[in-house]
Steps between C-alpha positions, in 0.01 A plus 500: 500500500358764261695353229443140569085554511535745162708223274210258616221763371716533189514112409109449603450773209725280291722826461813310682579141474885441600545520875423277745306693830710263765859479337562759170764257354177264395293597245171523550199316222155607671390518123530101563276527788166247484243733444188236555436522822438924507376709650619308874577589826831281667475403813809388642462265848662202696363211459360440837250789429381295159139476700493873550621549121199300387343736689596832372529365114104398567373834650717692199420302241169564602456867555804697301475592136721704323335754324619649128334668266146480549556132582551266830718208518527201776831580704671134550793448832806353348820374695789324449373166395290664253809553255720277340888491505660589178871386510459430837498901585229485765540826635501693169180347356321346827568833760611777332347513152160429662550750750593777232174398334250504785237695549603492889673286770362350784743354805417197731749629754448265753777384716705167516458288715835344643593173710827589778690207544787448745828450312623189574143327565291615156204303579460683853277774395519787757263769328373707212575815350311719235755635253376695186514318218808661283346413117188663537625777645802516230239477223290785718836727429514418154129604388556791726793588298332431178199786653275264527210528750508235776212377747706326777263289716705390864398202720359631834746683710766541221627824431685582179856494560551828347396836435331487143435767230090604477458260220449229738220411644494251817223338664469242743352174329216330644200301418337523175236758586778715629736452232203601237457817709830624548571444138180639356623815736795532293343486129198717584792784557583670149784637677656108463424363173315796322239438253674200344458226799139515615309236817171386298 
């Protein structure tokens, strides 16, 4: 893991440009990487939470800025549909690439929702069952790997399904006034972000 996470701090400095993070046989062209919509955030999500993604990209948009140099910049949320294809590689330059390039992650982990059937009689529905949702949480691995800080907000009653490093932070997502709180908790602590991210 040490090795995976350094390579990826090597080709962000531009000092590395040949492997792929996911499979080293690939070579890797961040240099190629669409630069016009930095600095970002990615927030990967299902798309039955797209209401609570509004959400989160409004009260971000609204109250991060990355801070450089004397100077403050508006922090935009980013996700997959934010990125074009480029020889029909989605994951390289719609998941990974922006994910390397973040200034942060942030998880809508919320569970699926699914029908139970019986066999032989499909339409007969019998029941549901919540199941958690295996791309998001894939992509959660991969900026983990990458040493990326996630926020990981759970629908009520979830729990993660397991134990994560301290560079994740869950909370429970509720209404907007609760949301705004428990993520202007998180900025407010230098211990997260530093000096760089800042809640205005």
């Amino acid at each position: 893991m040490a090795s995976f996470t350094a390579d990826a701090v090597l080709r962000l400095r531009g000092e590395s440009n040949t492997q792929c993070v996911i499979n080293p046989h690939r070579p890797c062209h961040m240099l190629d990487f669409d630069e016009t919509h930095t600095p970002f955030a990615f927030i990967i999500f299902p798309t039955q939470w797209n209401r609570q993604k509004n959400t989160i990209t409004e009260i971000i948009e609204r109250h991060v800025r990355v801070q450089e140099n004397g100077f403050q910049t508006r922090l935009n949320l980013r996700c997959f549909y934010d990125f074009q294809s480029i020889s029909g590689n989605n994951f390289c330059n719609r998941i990974c690439k922006p994910i390397q390039k973040s200034e942060f992650c942030i998880a809508l982990c919320r569970h699926n929702s699914r029908i139970l059937t019986i066999k032989d009689r499909p339409r007969d529905k019998v029941g549901k069952i919540e199941l958690p949702n295996e791309n998001v949480w894939w992509e959660v691995g991969i900026a983990m790997g990458l040493g990326k800080k996630v926020i990981v907000f759970l629908g009520k009653g979830q729990q993660t399904p397991t134990n994560f490093w301290n560079n994740i932070e869950t909370q429970n997502l509720g209404n907007y006034e609760e949301t705004e709180t428990r993520l202007r908790r998180i900025f407010v602590n230098r211990i997260n972000f530093g000096d760089r991210l800042i809640w205005v």
